[in-house]
PDB file with one MODEL, atoms N, CA, C and O in Angstrom:
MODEL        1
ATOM      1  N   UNK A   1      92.931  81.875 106.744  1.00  0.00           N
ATOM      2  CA  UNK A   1      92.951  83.076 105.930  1.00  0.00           C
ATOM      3  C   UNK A   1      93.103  84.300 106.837  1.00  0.00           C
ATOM      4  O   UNK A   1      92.435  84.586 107.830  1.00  0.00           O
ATOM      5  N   UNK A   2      94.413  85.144 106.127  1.00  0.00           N
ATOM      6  CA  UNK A   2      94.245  86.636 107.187  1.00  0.00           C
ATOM      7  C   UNK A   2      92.897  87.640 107.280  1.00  0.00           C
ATOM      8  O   UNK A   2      92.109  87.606 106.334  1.00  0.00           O
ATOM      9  N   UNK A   3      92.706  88.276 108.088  1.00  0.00           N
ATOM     10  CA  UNK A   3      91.859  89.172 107.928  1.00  0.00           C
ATOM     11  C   UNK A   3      92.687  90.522 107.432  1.00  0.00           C
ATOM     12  O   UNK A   3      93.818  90.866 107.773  1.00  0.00           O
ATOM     13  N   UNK A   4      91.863  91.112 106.611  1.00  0.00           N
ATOM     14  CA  UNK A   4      92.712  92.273 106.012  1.00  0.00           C
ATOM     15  C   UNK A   4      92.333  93.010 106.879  1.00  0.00           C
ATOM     16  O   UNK A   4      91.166  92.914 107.261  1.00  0.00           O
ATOM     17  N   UNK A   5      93.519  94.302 107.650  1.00  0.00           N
ATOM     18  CA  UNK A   5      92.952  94.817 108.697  1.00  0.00           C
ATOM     19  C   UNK A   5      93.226  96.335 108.209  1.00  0.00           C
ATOM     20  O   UNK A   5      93.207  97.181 109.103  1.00  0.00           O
ATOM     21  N   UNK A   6      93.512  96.828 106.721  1.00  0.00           N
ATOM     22  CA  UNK A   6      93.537  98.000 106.654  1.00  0.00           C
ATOM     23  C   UNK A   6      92.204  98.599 106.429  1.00  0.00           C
ATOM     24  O   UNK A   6      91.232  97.908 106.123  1.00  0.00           O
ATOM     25  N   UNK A   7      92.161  99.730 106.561  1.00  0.00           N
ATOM     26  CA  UNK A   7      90.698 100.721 106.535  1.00  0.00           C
ATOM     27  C   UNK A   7      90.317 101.079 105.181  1.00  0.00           C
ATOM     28  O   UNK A   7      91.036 101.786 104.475  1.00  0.00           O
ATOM     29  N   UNK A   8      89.287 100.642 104.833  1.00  0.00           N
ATOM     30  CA  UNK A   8      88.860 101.371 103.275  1.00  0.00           C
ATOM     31  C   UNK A   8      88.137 102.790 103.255  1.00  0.00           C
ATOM     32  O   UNK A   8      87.148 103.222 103.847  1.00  0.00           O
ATOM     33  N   UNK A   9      88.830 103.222 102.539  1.00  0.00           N
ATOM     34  CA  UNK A   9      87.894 104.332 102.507  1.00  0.00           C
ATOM     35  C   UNK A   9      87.193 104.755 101.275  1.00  0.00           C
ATOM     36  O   UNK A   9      87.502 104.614 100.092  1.00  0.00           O
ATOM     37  N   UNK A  10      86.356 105.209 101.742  1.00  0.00           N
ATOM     38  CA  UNK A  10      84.653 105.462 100.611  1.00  0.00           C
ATOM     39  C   UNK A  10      85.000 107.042  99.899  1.00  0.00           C
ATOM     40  O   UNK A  10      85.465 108.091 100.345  1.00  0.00           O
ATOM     41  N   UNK A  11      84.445 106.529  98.392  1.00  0.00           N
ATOM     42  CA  UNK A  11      84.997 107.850  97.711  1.00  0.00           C
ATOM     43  C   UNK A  11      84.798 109.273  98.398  1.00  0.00           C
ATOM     44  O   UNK A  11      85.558 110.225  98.217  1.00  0.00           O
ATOM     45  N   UNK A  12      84.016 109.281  98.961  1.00  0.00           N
ATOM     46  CA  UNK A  12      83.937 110.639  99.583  1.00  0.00           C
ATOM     47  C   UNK A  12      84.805 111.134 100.225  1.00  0.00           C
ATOM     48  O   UNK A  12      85.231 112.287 100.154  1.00  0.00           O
ATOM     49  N   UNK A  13      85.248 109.978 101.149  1.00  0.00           N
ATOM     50  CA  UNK A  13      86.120 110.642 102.312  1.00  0.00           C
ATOM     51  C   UNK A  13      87.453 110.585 101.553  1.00  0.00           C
ATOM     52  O   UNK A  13      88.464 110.803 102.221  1.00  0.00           O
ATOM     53  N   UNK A  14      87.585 110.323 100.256  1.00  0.00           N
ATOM     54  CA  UNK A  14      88.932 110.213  99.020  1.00  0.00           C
ATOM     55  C   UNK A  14      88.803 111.546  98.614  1.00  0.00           C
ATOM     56  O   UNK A  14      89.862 112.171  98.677  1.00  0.00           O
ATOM     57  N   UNK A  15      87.554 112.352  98.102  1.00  0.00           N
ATOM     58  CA  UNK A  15      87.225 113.522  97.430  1.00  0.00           C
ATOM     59  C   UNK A  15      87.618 114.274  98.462  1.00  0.00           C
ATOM     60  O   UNK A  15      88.401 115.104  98.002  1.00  0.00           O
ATOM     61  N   UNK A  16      87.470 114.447  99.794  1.00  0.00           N
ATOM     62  CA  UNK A  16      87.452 115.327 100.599  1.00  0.00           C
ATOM     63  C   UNK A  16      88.856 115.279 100.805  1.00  0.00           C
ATOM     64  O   UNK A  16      89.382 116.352 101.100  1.00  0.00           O
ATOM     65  N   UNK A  17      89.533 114.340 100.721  1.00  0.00           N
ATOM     66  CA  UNK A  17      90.726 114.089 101.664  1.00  0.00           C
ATOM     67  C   UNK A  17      91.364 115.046 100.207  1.00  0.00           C
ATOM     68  O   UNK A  17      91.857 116.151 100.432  1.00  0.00           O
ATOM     69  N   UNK A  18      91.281 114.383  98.406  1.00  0.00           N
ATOM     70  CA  UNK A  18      92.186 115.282  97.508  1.00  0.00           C
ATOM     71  C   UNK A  18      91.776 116.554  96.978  1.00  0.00           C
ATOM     72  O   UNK A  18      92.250 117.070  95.965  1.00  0.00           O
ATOM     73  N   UNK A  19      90.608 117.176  97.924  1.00  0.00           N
ATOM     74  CA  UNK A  19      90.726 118.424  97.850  1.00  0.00           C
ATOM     75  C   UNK A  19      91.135 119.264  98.766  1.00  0.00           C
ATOM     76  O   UNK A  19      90.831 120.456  98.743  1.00  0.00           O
ATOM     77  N   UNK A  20      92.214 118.469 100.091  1.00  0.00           N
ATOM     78  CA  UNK A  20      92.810 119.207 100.595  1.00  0.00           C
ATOM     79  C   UNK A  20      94.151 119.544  99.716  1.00  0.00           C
ATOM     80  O   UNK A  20      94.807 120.468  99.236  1.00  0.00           O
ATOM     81  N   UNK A  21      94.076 118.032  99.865  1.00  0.00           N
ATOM     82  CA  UNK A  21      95.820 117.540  98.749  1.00  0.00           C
ATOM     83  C   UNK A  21      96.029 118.750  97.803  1.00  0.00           C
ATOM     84  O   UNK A  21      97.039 119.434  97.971  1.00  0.00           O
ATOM     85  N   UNK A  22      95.043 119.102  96.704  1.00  0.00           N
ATOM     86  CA  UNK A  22      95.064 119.620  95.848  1.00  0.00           C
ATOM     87  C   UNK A  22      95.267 121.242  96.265  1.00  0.00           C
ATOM     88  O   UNK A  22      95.670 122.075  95.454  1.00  0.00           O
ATOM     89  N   UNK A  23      94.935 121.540  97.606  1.00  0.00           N
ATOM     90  CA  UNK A  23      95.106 122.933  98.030  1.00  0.00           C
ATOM     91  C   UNK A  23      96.600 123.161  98.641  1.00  0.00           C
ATOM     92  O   UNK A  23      97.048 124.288  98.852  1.00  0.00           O
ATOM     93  N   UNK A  24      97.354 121.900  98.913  1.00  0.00           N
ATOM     94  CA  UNK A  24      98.796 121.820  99.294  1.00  0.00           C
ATOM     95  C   UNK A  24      98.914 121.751 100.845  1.00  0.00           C
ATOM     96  O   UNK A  24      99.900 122.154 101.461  1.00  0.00           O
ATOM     97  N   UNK A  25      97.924 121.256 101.352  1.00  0.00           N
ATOM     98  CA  UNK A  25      97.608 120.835 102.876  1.00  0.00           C
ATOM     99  C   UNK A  25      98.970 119.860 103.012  1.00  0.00           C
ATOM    100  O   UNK A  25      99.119 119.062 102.087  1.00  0.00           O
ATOM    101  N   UNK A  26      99.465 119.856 103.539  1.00  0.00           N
ATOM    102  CA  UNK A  26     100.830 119.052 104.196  1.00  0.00           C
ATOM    103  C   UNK A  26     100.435 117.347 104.776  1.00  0.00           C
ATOM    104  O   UNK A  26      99.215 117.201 104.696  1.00  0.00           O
ATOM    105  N   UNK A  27     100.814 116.649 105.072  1.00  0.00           N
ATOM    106  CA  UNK A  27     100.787 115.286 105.544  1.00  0.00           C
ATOM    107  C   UNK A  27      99.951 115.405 106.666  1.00  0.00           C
ATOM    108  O   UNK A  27      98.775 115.047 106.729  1.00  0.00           O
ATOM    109  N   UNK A  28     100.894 116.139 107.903  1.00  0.00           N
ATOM    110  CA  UNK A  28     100.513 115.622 108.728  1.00  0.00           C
ATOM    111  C   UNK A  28      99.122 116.307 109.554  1.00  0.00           C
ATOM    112  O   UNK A  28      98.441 115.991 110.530  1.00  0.00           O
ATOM    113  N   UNK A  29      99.142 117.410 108.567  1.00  0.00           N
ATOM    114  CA  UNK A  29      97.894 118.169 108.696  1.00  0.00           C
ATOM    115  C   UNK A  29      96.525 117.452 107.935  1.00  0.00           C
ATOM    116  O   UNK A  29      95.348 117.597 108.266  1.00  0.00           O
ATOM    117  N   UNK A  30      96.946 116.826 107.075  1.00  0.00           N
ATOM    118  CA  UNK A  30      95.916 115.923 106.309  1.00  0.00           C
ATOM    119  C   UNK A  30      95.370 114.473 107.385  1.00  0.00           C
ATOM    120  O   UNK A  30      94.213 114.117 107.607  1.00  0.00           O
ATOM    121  N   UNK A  31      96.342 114.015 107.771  1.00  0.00           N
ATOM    122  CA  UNK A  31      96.356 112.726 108.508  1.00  0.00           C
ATOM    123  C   UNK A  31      95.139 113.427 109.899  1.00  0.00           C
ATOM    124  O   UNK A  31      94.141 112.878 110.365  1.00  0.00           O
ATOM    125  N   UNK A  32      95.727 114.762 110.232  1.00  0.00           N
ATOM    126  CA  UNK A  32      95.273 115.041 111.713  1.00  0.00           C
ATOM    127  C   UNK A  32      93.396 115.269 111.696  1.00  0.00           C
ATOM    128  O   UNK A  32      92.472 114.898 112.419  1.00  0.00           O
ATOM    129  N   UNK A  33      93.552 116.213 110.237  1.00  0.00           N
ATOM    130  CA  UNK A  33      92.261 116.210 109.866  1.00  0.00           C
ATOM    131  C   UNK A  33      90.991 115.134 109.410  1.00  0.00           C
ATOM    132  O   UNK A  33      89.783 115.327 109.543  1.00  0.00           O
ATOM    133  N   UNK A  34      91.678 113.956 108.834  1.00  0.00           N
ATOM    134  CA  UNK A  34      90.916 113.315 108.903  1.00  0.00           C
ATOM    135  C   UNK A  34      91.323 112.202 109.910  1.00  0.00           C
ATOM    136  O   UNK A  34      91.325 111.120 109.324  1.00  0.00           O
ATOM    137  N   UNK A  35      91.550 112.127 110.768  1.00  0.00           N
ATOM    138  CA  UNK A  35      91.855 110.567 111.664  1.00  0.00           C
ATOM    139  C   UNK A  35      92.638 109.509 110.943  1.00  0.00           C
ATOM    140  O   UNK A  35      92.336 108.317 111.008  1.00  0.00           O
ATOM    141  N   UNK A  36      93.656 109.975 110.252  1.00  0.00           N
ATOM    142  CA  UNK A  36      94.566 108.500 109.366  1.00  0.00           C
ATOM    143  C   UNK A  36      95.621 108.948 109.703  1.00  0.00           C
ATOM    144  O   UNK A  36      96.001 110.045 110.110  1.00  0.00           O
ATOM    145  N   UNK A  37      96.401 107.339 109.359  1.00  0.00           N
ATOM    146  CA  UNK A  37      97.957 107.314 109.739  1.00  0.00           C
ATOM    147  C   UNK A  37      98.464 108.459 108.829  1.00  0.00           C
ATOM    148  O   UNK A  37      97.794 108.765 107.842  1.00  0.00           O
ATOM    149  N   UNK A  38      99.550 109.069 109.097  1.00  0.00           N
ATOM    150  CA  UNK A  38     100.426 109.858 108.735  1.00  0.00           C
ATOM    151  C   UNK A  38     101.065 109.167 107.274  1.00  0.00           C
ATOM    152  O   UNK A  38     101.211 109.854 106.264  1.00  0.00           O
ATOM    153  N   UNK A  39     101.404 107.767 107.330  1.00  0.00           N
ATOM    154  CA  UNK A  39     101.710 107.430 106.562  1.00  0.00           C
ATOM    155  C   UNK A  39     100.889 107.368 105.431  1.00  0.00           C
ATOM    156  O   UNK A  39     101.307 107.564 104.289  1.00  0.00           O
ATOM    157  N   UNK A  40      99.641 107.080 105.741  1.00  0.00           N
ATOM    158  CA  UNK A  40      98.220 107.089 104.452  1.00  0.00           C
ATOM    159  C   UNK A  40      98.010 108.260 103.410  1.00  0.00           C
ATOM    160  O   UNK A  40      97.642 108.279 102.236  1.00  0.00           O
ATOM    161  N   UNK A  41      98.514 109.533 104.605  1.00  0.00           N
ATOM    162  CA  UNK A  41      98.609 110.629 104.037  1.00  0.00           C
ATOM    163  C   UNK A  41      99.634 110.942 103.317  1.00  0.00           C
ATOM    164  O   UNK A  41      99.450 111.511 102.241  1.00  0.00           O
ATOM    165  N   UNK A  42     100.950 110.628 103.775  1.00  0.00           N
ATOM    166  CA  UNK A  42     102.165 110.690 102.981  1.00  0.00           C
ATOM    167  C   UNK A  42     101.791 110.533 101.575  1.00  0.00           C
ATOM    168  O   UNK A  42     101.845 111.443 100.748  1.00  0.00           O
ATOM    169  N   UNK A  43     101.302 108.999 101.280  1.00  0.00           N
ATOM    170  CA  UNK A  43     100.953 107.765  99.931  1.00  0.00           C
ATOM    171  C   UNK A  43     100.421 108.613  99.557  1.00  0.00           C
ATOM    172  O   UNK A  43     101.095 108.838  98.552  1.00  0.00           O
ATOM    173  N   UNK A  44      99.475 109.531  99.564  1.00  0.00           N
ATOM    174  CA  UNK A  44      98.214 110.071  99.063  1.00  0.00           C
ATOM    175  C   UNK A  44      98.643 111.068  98.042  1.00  0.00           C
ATOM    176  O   UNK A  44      98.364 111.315  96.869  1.00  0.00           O
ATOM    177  N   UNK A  45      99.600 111.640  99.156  1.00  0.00           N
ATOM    178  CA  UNK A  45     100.203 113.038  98.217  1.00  0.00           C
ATOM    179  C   UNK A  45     100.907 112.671  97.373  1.00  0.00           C
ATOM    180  O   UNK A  45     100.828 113.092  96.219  1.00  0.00           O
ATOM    181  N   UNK A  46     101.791 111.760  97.791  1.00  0.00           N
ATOM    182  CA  UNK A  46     102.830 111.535  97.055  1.00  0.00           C
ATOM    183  C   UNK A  46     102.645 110.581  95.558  1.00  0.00           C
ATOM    184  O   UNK A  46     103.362 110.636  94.559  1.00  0.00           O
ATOM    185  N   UNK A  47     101.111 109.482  95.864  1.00  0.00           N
ATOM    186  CA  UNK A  47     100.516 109.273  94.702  1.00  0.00           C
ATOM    187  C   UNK A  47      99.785 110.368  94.174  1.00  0.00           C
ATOM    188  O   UNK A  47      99.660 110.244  92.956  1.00  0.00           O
ATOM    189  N   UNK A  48      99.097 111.695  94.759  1.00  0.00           N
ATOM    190  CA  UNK A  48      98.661 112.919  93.485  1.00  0.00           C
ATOM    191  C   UNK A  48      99.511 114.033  92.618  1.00  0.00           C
ATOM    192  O   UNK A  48      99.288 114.585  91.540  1.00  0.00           O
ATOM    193  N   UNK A  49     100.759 114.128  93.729  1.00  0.00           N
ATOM    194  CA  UNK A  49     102.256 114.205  92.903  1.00  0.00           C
ATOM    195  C   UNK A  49     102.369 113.808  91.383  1.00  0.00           C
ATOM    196  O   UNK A  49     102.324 114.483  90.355  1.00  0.00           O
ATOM    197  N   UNK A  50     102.490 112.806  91.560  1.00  0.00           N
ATOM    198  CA  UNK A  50     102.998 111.508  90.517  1.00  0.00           C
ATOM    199  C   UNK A  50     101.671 111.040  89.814  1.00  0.00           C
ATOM    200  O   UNK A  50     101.809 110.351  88.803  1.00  0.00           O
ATOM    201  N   UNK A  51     101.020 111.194  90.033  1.00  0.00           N
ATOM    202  CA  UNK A  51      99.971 110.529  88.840  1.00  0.00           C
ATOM    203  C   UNK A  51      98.032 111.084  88.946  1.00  0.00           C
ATOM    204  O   UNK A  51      96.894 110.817  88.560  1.00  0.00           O
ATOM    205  N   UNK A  52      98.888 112.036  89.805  1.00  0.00           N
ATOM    206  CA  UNK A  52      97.295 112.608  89.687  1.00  0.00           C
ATOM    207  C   UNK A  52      95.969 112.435  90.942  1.00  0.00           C
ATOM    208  O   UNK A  52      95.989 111.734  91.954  1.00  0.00           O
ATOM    209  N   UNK A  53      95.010 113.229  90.501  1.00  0.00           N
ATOM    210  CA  UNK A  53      93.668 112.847  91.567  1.00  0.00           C
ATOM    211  C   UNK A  53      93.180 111.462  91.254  1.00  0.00           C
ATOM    212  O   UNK A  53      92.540 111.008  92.203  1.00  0.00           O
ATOM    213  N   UNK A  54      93.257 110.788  90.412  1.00  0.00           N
ATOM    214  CA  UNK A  54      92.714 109.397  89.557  1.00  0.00           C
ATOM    215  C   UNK A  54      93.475 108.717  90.434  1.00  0.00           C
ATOM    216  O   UNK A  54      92.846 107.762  90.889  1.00  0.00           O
ATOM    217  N   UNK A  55      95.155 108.861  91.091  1.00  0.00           N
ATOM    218  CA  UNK A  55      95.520 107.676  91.688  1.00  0.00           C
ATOM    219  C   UNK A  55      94.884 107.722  93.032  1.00  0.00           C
ATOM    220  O   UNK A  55      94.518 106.678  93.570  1.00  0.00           O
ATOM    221  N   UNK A  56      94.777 108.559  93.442  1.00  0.00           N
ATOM    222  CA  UNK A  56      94.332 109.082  95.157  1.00  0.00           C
ATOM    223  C   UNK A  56      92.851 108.351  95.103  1.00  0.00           C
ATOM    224  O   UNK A  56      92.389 108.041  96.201  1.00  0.00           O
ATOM    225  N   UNK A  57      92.159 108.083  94.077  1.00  0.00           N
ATOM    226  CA  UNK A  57      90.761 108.081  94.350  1.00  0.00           C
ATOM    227  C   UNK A  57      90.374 106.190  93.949  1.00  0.00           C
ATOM    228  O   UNK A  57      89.424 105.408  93.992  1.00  0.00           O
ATOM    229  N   UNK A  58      91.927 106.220  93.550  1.00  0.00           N
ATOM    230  CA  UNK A  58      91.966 104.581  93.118  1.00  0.00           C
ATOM    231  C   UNK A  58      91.452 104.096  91.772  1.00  0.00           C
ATOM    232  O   UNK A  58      91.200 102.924  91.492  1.00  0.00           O
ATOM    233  N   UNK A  59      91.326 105.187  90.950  1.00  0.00           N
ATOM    234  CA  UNK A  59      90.857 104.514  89.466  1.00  0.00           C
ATOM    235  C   UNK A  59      92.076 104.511  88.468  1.00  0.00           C
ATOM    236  O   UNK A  59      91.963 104.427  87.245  1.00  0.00           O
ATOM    237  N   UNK A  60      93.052 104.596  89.045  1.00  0.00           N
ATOM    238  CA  UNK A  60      94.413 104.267  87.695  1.00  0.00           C
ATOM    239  C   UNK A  60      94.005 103.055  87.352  1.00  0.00           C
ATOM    240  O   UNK A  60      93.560 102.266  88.186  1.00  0.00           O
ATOM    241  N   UNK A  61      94.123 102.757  85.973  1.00  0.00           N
ATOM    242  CA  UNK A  61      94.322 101.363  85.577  1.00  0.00           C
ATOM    243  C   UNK A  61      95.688 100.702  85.511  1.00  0.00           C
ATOM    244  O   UNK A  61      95.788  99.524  85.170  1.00  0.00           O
TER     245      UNK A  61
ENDMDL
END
């Protein structure tokens, strides 16, 4: 069995991270601020874009 080796992150550090999002903080300024891939940050925005703080925080159904 693989080990899953991506990083979870705990609602908080989700709240903190989409109330930058929500202020229009940029990628790579988001990524720098909290210690994540660039790419994590990309997903983030680009899922609160498109579907809101609910997708960023992981409760879409």
């Amino acid at each position: 069995m693989r080990e899953d080796r991506r990083k979870h992150y705990d609602d908080e550090f989700r709240r903190e991270a989409l109330r930058l999002i929500e202020a229009g903080v940029g990628k790579r300024s988001l990524a720098r601020q909290f210690a994540m891939p660039v790419q994590t940050a990309e997903k983030w925005i680009m899922l609160y874009r498109s579907n809101g703080g609910e997708a960023v925080m992981g409760t879409t159904g």
